[in-house]
Residue, then its C-alpha position, 0 to 999 in steps of 0.5 A: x663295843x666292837x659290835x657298836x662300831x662296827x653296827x655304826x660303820x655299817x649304817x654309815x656305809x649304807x646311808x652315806x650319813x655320819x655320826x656328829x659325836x662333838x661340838x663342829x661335828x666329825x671333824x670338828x670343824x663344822x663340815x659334814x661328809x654326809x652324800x646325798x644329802x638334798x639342800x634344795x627344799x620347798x618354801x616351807x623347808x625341809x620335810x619335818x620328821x619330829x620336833x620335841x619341846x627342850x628345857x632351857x639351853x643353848x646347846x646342839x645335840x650329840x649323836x653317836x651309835x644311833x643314841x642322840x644326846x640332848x642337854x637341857x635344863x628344867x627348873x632347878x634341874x639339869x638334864x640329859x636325855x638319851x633319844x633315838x635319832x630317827x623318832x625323838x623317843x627317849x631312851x634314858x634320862x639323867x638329872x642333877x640339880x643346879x643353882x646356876x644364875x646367869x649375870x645377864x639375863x639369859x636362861x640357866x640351861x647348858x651351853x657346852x655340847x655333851x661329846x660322845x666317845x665309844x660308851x660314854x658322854x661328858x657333860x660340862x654343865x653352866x655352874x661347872x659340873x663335869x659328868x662322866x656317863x654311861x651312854x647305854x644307860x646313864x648311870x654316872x661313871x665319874x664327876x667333878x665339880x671344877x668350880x669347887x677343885x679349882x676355885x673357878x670365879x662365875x664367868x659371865x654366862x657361866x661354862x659355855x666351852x665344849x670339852x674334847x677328846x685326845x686319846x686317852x685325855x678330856x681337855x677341859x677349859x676350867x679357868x680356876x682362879x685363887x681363893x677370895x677372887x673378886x667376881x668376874x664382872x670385876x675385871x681383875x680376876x686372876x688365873x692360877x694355873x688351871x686356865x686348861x686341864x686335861x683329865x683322864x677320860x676313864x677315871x676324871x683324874x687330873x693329867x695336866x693342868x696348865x696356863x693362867x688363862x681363864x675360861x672363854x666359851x670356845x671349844x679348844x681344836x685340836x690338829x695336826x701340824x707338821x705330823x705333830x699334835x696339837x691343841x689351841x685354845x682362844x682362851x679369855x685372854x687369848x690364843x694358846x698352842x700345846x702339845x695335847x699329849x704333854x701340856x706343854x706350852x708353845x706360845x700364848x698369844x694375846x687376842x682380847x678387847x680392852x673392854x671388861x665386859x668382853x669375851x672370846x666364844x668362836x673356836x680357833x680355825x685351824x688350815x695346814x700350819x695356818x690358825x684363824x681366831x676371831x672376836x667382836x667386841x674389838x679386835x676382829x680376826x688375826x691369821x697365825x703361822x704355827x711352828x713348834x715354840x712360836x708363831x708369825x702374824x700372818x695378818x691382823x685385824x688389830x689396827x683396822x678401823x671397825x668397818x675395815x674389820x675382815x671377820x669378827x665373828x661373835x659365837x659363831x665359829x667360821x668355816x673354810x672352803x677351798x682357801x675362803x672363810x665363810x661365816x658370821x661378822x658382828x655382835x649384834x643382830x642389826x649389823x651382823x651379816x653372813x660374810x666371805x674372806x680370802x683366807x690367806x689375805x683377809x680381804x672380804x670377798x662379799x658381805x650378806x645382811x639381814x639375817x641377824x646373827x647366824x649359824x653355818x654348817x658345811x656339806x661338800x661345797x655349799x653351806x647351811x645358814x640358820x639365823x637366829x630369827x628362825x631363817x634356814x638358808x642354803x648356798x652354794x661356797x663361792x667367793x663370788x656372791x652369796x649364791x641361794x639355793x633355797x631358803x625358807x621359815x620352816x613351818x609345820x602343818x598349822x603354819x606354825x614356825x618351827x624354828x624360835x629366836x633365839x636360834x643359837x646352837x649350830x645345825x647338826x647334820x646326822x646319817x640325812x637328818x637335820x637337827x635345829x634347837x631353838x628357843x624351846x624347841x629341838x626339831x628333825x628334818x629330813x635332808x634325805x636325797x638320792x644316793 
């Protein structure tokens, strides 16, 4: 292990390039370190180094001491696949089977990023399955079906929330509910105390289990406020602040619409002592001061009219820059737009539409936009306008579009290569410049 890290230091030395173990990448907030990197590309985009077809699915890869972990569903079986990073050639596979159907429509491959950690990767698959494996070489170091242990009712499109890591804990959005619990779609679905449980990262044993809230399809964000840790979770129903370490509770803060079909899926923002959440169906976004046992509401979108909402951001999980709020508003394709918010007011500082829904990625003061219909964009982070400095529909040499609605998962940026997923499709592009 001390080889692995220390052969991943090294390379990380001598490209200016990081690994992107998690969902929001090295530190979990969708920022890349990475130097060097050339965000000014040609009208057909960045050079592409490889492209491979995926099964279903709609989650980024994870990448860590030069393994890639791609999850992916094909027919009635689940997949992960060891790759190298810099060819796409596969090292190792693991499958299990699954009879997840979706309640709306969409495919029935994964949406929860695997995390990597030292030797191991975790799985969280759409019915529920949370696997402990080998990243060497796949075999299956623990598991457990959290729909079973804890009488978890089907979310609408099933597990979509990204597990994490705190020193020795997996914290897992599990969201159980008592037996004979009506179907989700239903409304009066109730929590029993399982809504958030830590496990024992090498073993699967359950650690703490905790609140009654149930699952949404945000990864929980860890942080460190006041030298103390913590953990927040916008949750089904809401915001809730722990201690990591303990479970213990500080506040629940509720943040949902009154709409039944309605869900919370971008992760909480967490500045200094300062959180962001944000949702689209109603409420829009909320800033909160933390402080051990509470919280003060710094501003509320709560009771603005819909189109003096600041951010209502729908998957998407938006990034901070130097005080500014960068990310996408709006629920569906038509009215979303890439937007910019003063942080510390919410006042909107400008609005860009026409993209459809979008993903952003940070690189030391500029933005990677992807939307959804395949469009890649680069910008510099500013206030004062949406300032291009390159934008493209990536092609391959046939003039083929390399990136496919739909184009959900967020770009990972890994040592100057890019990773797009898109329908069907995990492509490779080179973002190399000069040191």
């Amino acid at each position: 292990m001390l080889t692995l890290c220390a052969a991943a230091m090294a390379q990380a030395q001598h490209d200016g390039g990081a690994d992107w173990p998690r969902f929001g990448g090295p530190q979990g907030d969708f920022t890349s370190p990475e130097v060097g990197v050339d965000l000014n590309w040609p009208e057909a985009g960045p050079p592409l180094k490889w492209k491979i077809e995926l099964g279903e699915g709609y989650c980024a890869p994870a990448i860590e001491h030069g393994r890639m972990f791609v999850f992916d569903r094909v027919e009635g079986n689940v997949r992960l696949r060891c790759l190298k990073p810099d060819t796409g050639q596969v090292n190792w596979q693991f499958v299990y089977p699954s009879d997840f159907v979706d309640q709306y429509g969409y495919d029935g491959g994964p949406r929860a990023m695997p995390i990597v950690d030292e030797d191991r990767v975790y799985t969280f698959g759409p019915e529920g399955m949370l696997h402990c494996l080998s990243a060497i070489d796949g075999s299956v170091l623990w598991k457990v079906d959290t729909a079973k242990q804890f009488g978890v009712v089907q979310n609408f499109f099933g597990v979509g929330a990204a597990p994490v890591i705190f020193k020795d804990k997996l914290i897992v959005q599990v969201g159980g509910s008592p037996p004979d619990s009506p179907p989700t779609i239903s409304g009066r679905v109730k929590g029993n105390g399982s809504g958030i449980v830590a496990f024992d990262k090498r073993t699967g044993k359950v650690v703490y289990s905790i609140t009654d809230e149930l699952a949404s399809y945000a990864a929980p964000t860890l942080a460190e406020v006041d030298g103390r840790a913590w953990c927040f979770v916008l949750a089904r129903g809401g915001l809730v602040g722990f201690n990591p370490e303990t479970g213990q509770v500080d506040f629940e803060f509720p943040w949902r619409s009154r709409k039944t079909e309605s869900v919370n899926a971008a992760s909480p923002v967490v500045v200094d002592d300062h959180v962001l959440i944000s949702e689209t169906y109603e409420l829009g976004a909320c800033l909160l001061k933390v402080k051990p046992g509470g919280y003060d509401v710094v501003w509320s979108d709560a009771d603005k009219r819909t189109r003096h909402k600041s951010m209502m951001a729908h998957w998407a999980t938006p990034i901070v820059i130097t005080g500014y709020a960068y990310g996408c508003t709006g629920r569906n394709s038509g009215g979303a737009e890439v937007r910019c918010i003063e942080l510390a007011t919410g006042k909107v500082m400008w609005s860009q539409p026409g993209l459809g829904r979008t993903r952003l990625l940070g690189v030391h003061g500029k933005l990677i936009v992807l939307g959804e219909y395949g469009q890649l964009i680069s910008i510099r982070a500013t206030p004062e306008k949406f300032d291009v400095i390159a934008q493209a529909a990536p092609t391959d040499a046939d003039g083929e579009r390399l990136i496919e609605y739909p184009a959900w998962a967020s770009p990972v940026l890994s040592h100057g290569l890019m990773y797009v997923r898109s329908k069907g499709r995990l492509v490779c592009f080179d973002l190399k410049g000069q040191p």
